[in-house]
Each structure stands twice: as structure tokens, then as C-alpha cells.
LUMTI-346101 format. One line per field, with one value per residue (C-alpha): x, y, z; residue in one letter; residue number from 0. Coordinates in pm, 1 decimal. Each point is the difference from the previous one (the first is absolute). Layout:
x: [X_...];
y: [Y_...];
z: [Z_...];
rest: [a_...];
nr: [NUM_...];
REM end
This chain:
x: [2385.1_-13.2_-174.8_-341.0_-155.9_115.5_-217.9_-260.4_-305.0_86.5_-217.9_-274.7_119.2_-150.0_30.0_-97.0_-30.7_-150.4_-300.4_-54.4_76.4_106.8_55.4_158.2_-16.5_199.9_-76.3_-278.5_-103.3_36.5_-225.6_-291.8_10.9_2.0_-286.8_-217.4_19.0_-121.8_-265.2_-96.8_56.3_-203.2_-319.0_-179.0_120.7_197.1_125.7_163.5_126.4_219.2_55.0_118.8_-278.4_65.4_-210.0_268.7_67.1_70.5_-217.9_-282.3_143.6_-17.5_-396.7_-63.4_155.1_-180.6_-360.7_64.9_56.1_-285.0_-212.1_133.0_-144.3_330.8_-89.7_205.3_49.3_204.8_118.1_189.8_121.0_-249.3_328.8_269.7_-237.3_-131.8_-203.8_-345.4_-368.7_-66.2_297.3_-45.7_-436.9_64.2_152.9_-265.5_-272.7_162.3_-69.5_311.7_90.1_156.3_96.3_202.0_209.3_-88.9_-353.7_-40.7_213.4_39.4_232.2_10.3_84.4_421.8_20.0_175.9_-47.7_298.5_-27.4_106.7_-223.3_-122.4_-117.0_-159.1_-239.0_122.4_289.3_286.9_65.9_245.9_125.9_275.6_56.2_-128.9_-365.5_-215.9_161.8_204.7_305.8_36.3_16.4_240.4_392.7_260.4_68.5_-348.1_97.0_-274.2_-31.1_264.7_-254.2_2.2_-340.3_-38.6_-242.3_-33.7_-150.6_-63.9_-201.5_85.8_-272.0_-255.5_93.3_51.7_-397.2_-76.3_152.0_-144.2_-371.0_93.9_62.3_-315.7_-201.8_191.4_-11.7_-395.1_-111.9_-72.8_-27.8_356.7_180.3_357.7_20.9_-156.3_310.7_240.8_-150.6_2.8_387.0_49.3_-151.7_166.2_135.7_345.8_64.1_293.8_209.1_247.0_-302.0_-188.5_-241.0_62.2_-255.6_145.7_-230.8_-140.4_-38.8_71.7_333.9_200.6_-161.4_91.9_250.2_193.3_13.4_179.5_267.9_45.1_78.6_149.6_279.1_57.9_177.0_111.9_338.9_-33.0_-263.1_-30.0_-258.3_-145.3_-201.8_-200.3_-40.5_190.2_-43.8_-63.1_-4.3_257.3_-39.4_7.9_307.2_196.1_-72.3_144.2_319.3_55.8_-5.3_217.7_245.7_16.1_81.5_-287.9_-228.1_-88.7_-258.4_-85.8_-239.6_-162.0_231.5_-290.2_-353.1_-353.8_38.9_307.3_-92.5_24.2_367.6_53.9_-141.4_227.2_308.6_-80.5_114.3_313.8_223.1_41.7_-87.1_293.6_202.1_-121.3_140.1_-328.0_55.7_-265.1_-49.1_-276.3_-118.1_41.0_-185.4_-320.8_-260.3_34.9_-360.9_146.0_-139.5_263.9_229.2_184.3_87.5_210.4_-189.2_-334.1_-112.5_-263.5_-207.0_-334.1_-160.0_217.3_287.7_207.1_-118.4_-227.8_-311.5_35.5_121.1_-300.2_-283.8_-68.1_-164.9_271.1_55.1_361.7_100.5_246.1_180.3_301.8_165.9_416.6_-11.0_-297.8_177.0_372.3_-262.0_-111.6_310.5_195.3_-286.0_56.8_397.8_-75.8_-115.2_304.4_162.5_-257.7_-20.1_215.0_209.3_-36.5_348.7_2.8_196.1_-228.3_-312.2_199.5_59.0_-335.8_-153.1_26.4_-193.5_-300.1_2.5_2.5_-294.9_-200.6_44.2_-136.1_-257.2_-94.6_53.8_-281.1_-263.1_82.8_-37.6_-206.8_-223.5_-110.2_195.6_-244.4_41.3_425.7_-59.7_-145.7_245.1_308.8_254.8_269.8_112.2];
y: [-522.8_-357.5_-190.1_174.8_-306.5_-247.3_177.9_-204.9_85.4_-132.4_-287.9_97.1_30.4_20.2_201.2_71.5_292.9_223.6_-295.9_-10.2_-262.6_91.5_-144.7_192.5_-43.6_197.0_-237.1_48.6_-355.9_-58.3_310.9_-108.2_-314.6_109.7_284.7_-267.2_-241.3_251.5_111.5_-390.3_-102.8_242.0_-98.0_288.7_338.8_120.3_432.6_62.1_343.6_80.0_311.7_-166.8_-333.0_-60.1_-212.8_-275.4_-324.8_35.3_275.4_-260.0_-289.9_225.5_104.8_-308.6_-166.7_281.5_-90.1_-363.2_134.3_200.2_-296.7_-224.8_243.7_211.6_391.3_155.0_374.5_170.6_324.2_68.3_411.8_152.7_157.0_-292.5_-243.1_-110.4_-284.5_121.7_-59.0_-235.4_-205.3_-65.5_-63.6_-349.4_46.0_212.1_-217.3_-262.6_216.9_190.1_380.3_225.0_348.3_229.2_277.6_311.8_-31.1_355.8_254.3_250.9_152.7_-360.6_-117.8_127.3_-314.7_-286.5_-322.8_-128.9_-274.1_-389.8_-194.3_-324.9_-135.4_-334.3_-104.2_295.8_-230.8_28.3_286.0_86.6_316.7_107.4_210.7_-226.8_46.1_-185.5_-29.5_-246.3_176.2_44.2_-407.4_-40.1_-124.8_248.6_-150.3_124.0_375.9_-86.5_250.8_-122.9_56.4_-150.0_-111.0_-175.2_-210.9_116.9_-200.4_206.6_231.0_301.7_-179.3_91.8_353.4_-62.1_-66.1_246.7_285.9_-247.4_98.1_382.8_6.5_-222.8_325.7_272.0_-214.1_-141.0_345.2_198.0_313.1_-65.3_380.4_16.1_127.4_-302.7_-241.2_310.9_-42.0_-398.0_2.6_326.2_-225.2_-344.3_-148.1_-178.4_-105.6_94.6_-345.8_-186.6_-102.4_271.9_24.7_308.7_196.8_202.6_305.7_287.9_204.1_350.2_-72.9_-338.2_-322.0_-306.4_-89.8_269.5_134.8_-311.5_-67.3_363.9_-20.8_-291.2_193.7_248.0_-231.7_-291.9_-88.7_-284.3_-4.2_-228.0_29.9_-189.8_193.2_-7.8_406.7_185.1_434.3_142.0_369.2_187.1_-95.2_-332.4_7.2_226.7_-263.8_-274.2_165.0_71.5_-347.8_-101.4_182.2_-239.9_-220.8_-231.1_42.8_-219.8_97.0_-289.2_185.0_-61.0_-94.4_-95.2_168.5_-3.2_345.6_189.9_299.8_-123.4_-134.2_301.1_181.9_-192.9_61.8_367.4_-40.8_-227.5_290.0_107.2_-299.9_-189.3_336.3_-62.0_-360.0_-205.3_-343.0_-12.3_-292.0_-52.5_-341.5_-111.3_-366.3_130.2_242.3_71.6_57.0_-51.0_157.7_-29.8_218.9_-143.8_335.6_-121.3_-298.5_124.0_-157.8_126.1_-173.6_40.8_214.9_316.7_128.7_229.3_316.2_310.5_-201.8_-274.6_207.8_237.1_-19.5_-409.3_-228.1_-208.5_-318.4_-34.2_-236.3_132.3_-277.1_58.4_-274.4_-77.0_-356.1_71.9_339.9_-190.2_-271.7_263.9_201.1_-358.3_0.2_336.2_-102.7_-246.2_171.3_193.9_-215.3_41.4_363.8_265.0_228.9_375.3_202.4_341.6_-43.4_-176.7_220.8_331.8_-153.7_-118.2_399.0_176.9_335.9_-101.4_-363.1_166.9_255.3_-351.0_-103.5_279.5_-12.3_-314.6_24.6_268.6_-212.9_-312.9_189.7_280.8_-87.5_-422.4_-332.8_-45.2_310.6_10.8_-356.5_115.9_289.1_-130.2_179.4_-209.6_-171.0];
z: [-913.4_-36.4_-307.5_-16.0_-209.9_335.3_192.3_129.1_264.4_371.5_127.1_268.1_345.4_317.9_318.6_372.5_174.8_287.1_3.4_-394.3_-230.6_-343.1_-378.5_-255.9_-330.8_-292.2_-252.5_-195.4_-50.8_371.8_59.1_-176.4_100.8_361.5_-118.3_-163.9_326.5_221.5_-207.5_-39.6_364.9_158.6_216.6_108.8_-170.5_-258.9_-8.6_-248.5_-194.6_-285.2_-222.9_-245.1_-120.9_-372.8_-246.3_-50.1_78.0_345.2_32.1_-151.1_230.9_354.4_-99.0_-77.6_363.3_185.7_-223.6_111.2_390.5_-10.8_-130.3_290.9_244.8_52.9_74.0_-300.3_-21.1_-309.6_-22.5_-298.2_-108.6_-194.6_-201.3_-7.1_-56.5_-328.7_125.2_62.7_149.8_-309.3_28.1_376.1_-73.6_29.3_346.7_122.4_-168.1_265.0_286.5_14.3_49.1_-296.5_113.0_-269.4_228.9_-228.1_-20.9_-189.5_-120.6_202.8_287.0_116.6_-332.8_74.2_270.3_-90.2_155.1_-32.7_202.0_4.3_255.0_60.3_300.7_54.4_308.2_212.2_97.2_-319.9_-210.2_-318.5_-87.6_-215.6_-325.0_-251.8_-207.3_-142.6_-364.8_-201.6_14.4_374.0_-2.5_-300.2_46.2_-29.1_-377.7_-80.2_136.4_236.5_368.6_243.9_310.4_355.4_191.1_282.2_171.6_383.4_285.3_352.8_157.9_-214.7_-265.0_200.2_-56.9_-348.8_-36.6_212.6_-217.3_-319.2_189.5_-44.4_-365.6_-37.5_183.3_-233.5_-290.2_26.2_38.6_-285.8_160.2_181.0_36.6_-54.2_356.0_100.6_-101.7_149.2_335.4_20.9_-122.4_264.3_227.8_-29.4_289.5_-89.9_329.3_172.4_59.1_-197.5_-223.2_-162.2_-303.1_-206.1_-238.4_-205.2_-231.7_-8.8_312.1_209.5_140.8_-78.1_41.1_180.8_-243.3_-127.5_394.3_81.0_-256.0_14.0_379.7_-55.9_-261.7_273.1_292.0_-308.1_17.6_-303.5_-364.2_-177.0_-271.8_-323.2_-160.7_-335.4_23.4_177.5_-42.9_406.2_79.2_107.0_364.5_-39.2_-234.0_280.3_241.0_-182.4_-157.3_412.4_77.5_-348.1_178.1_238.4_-258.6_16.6_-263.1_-276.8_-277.7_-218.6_-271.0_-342.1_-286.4_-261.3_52.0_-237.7_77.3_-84.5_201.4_338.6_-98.5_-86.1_271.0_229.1_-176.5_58.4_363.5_-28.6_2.3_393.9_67.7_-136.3_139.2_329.0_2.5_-73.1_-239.3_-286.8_-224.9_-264.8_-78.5_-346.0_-35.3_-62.6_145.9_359.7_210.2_334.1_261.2_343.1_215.6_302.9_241.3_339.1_89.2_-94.4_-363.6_-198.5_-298.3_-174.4_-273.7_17.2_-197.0_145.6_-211.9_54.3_-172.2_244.2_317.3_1.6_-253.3_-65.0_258.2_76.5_265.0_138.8_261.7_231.9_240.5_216.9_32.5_17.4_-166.0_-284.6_-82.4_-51.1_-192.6_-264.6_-19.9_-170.4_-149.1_-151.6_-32.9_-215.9_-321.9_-11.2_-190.7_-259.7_26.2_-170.5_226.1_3.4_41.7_33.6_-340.1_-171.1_95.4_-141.8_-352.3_17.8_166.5_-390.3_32.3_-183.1_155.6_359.0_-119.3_-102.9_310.4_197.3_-245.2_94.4_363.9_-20.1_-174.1_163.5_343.2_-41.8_-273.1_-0.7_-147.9_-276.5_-143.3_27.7_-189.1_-257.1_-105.6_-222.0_169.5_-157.5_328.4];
rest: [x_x_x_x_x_x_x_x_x_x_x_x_x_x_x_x_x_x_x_x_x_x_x_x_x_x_x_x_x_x_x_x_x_x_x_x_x_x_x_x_x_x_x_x_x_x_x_x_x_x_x_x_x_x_x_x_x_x_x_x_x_x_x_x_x_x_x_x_x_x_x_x_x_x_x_x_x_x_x_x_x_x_x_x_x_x_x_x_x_x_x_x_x_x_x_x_x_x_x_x_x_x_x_x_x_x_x_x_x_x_x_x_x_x_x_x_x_x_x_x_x_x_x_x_x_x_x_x_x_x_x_x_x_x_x_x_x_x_x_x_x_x_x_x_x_x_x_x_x_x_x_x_x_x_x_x_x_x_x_x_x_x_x_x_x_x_x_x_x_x_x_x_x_x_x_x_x_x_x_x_x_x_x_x_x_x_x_x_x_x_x_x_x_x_x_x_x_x_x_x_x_x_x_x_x_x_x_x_x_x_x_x_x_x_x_x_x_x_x_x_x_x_x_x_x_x_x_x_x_x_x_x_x_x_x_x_x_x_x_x_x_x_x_x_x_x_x_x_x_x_x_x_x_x_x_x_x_x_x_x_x_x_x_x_x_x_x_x_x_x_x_x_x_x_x_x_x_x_x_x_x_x_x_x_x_x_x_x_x_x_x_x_x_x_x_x_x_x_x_x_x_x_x_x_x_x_x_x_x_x_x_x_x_x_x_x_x_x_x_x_x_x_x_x_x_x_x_x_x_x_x_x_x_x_x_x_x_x_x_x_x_x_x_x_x_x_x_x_x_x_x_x_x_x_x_x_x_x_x_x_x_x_x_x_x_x_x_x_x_x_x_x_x_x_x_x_x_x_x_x_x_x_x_x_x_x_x];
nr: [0_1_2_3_4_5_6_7_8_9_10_11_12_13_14_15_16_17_18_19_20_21_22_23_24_25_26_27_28_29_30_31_32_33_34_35_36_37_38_39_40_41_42_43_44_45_46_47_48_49_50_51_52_53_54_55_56_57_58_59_60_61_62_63_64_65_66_67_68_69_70_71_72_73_74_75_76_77_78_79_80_81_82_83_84_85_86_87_88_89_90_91_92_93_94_95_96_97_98_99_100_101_102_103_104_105_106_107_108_109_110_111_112_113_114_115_116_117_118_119_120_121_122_123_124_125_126_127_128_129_130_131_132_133_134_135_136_137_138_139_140_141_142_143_144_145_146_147_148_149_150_151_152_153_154_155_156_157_158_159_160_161_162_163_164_165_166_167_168_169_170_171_172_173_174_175_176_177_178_179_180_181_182_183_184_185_186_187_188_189_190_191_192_193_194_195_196_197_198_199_200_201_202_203_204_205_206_207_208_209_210_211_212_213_214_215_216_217_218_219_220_221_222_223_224_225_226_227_228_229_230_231_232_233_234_235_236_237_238_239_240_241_242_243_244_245_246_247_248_249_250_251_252_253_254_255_256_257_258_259_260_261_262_263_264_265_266_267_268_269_270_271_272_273_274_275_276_277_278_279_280_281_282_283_284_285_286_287_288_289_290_291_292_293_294_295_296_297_298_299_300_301_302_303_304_305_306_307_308_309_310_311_312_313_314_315_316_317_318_319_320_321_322_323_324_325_326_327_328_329_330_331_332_333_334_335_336_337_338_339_340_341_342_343_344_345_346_347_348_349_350_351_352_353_354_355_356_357_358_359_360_361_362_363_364_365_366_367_368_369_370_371_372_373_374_375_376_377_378_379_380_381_382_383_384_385_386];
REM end
């Protein structure tokens, strides 16, 4: 591990493939930047949902750009999640005093109440979209020497945007409707068409069966030959973990996974499953600059990024959007991408993780990897389990 405090965020870069146009941004600064100009250069219609919308400054400077759209004649919708969101009905009145659309995913509590939007879209006019990991809160837009979230988004150009607002109109119908069933949001996840090219939109939640997203990256695990993954929480099932300790035998896995978390428990919760992994040959390094949010996993030449971590939460009970894209030259792209926060990033030996695996250190862990997937985030952050 090189110099953690060296460690700076890489510039934005840009990318083409299978007929999209990309720009990614890890940097915070560059991401809100890039958010705000979106917001403030679009002409027709703004859709936009977060779970996370905090009452802060940027969370005051992004109402504030979509008030001024609205008031410019811009269609603005806002969903925000009902439980990760602090920012409310009052905070947005301004916005809907200007014409605009506030929607709050968890309208009531009930059955429906256990659904998590946890969602990062914006799309602008139909025609350019941005997705990613990051929310609507100070901290996912601070520097690395802040501990701010090391997250990726992207800005995306193509005709997969169209499909973006057309899954955007969905949650609209589940969310505007009070009397919304939680079978309701089963069946229109169930019923998502990904597509079946080298371009597909995944949904990701709650439904009979897998949905669109955890079917394909766990397909995807079964004929994979290389992983690479970067990933802010990282706790699969058994399955899932089979399927990539047979393709670290291959020797071609890399795991690139939370060093520094605001939540202990889903460190923890990872570290419960280094063991046969590192047995079965599979590299694991935890980044150390600050907290990691990333959200990316490159599998052969397929890559995937969006909303979803890669544990049981995010595989099969929150809405989630993933964008899957197989493509040779974007999936070398993100893997140096990947490559180069190693440096940064602490090793894991199979020596190192035994001193570290003390009895009652390996029964917090297991303790966390149940709340973190089993139980919900918010509550695993609030327990002091001393990791």
C-alpha cells in the first residue's frame, strides 16, 4: 500500500460504447458540478429520484436548481425515499408552488413501507441521464481529505435514456398512488423488460423469483472466467459466493471493497466471507483514503454500474437500476479503472485476515453480516458493535 494521504480522486473521463456516450466522474466536485448542469440545462423535463435528499447545502442548492427549472417551464418530477430521505413535502413546497411534482416513495406505513428506493436517477429532456451511487448529501461530494464517499456517476447519452424514463414513469404510478399494494411494485419489477442485447436496463427489488438484475450477474458468475469488483458492500449468499470462489480459481478475481465505512457493520459483514475466498485464490484489497460508495463490477467483458451493492439488500429486496453493457474496450476501460486504487488500498493475505479472525471478532462479524443483510442498513448503523 502506497501513501494513503497521496491519494487523490481521478479526473472525469469519457467513453464510447455499443451506441452510448459516457462521462464518469469519481470526484465529488466534478459530480455535482456535472449534477447541477443538467438540472440547469434542461428544456423540457426534469426525472429525477434519490433515497437519500438531505437538508444541506447541496441538498438546498439541487431544490433550489430544480425550483428555478420548474419556474422556466421545465416538467420537474421528484421522488425522494420516504425512509432515507430527510428532506420532506415542506422543504420541496417551494418547488411544487412552481408547478413541480413531489412524490415521497413510502407514502404510509404498512407492508409497502419494507421497500427501499434506493435509487440514483436523473434524467433530463428524455435525451441524457446520470446514474451512479452517489445521494443527495454533502458528504457524497466531499474530497477524500474530508472522509467524504468515494462514488462513481456518470452522465450517459443514447437510446437506453429513453428506457431510463420509462421505468422513472413506473415508480411515478406506484409512488403517486396511495393505495399502491406491495404486490403492485413485485409485479412491475417481475415484469421489467431489460432487453436482451449488449445494452440492457436492469431493475433490481422485490419480486417472486429474481429480478432483472440479480438474474443477470448471477448468470453472468456462472460462465465468468474474470471479476473484477469495487464495491462499497459486499455480503452475497451462499450461491453467489460459490460462484465467485470458482472463478478465483481461475485466478482472476479482484475484490476491491470498503476499508472505511459510516457503518461498521457492513465492513464487517464483508470480512465475514474473506476466508474461502482468499483460500480459493481470489485478491481482496480494502480502500483506506476515505469512505468507499462505489457501486461497479466488470465480469468478462460485460460491466455493470448503478445503484446496487453486491449484497442480499440490494440483490433482492431494494428497487435498484444497474446498467449492464458488454463491451471488450469499456470493460478493459473500467477494470484500470478499478487497478488504479490499489495502490491506495490495503492488501488482504490469508495471513493477515487470521490474526485479524479472533473468536469474538469473527462472531461480530456474522453478527453484522446478519443485520446488514437480513435486517436493513439503518438499523446495523445504529448498533455500536465496536467495528
Amino acid at each position: 500500500m502506497d501513501d494513503v494521504s497521496a491519494y487523490r480522486d481521478p479526473q472525469p473521463f469519457s467513453a464510447e460504447a455499443q451506441g452510448l456516450s459516457f462521462t464518469f466522474f469519481p470526484a465529488g466536485k466534478d459530480r455535482r458540478k456535472a449534477l447541477l448542469e443538467i438540472v440547469e440545462e434542461a428544456q423540457e423535463s426534469l426525472k429525477v429520484a434519490f433515497y437519500i435528499f438531505a437538508k444541506d447545502q447541496i441538498g438546498n442548492e439541487m431544490r433550489e436548481a430544480l425550483v428555478e427549472a420548474a419556474r422556466r417551464g421545465v416538467d420537474v418530477t421528484l421522488i425522494v425515499d420516504g425512509f432515507g430521505s430527510e428532506a420532506d413535502e415542506e422543504f420541496f413546497k417551494e418547488l411544487t408552488d412552481a408547478g413541480g411534482t413531489f412524490l415521497c416513495f413510502m407514502a404510509k406505513w404498512s407492508r409497502r413501507a419494507l421497500i427501499r428506493n434506493h435509487q440514483k436517477i436523473l434524467v433530463a429532456d428524455d435525451r441524457v441521464a446520470m446514474l451512479g451511487g452517489f445521494n443527495i448529501e454533502d458528504d457524497y461530494f466531499a474530497p477524500p481529505e474530508q472522509n467524504g464517499w468515494n462514488d462513481l456517476g456518470f452522465r450517459l447519452e443514447g437510446e437506453v435514456v429513453e428506457r431510463v424514463s420509462q421505468w422513472f414513469t413506473e415508480l411515478v404510478e406506484w409512488a403517486g398512488d396511495d393505495d399502491a399494494q406491495f404486490r403492485d411494485i413485485r409485479h412491475r419489477v417481475r415484469n421489467w423488460n431489460a432487453g436482451d442485447g449488449p445494452v440492457q436496463l436492469l431493475i433490481g427489488g422485490p419480486t417472486k423469483g429474481l429480478s432483472s438484475w440479480a438474474r443477470s450477474v448471477s448468470n453472468d458468475l456462472i460462465e465468468g472466467d474474470r471479476l473484477d469488483m469495487m464495491m462499497a458492500y459486499f455480503s452475497p449468499n451462499t450461491r453467489l459466493r460459490k460462484r465467485i470462489r470458482q472463478i478465483a480459481r481461475k485466478g482472476q478475481t479482484n475484490l476491491l471493497l470498503a476499508g472505511k465505512s459510516d457503518n461498521g457493520a457492513t465492513i464487517g459483514a464483508s470480512r465475514a466471507l474473506y476466508k474461502s475466498l482468499l483460500r480459493s485464490g481470489a485478491e481482496i484489497y480494502e480502500f483506506q483514503p476515505c469512505k468507499l460508495h462505489t457501486k461497479l463490477i466488470v465480469l468478462d467483458d460485460a460491466v455493470y454500474m448503478g445503484s446496487a451493492n453486491f449484497d442480499m439488500r440490494s440483490l433482492y429486496v431494494n428497487l435498484e437500476i444497474v446498467l449492464r453493457i458488454e463491451d471488450a474496450e469499456l470493460a478493459e476501460r473500467m477494470r484500470e479503472f478499478i487497478k488504479d486504487h490499489v495502490p491506495a488500498s490495503e492488501h488482504v493475505t490469508q495471513e493477515m485476515h487470521r490474526r485479524r479472525m479472533t473468536p469474538w471478532t469473527r462472531a461480530k462479524w456474522w453478527a453484522s453480516w446478519f443485520l446488514v443483510s437480513v435486517v436493513d442498513y439503518t438499523v446495523s448503523r445504529k448498533l455500536n458493535l465496536g467495528l
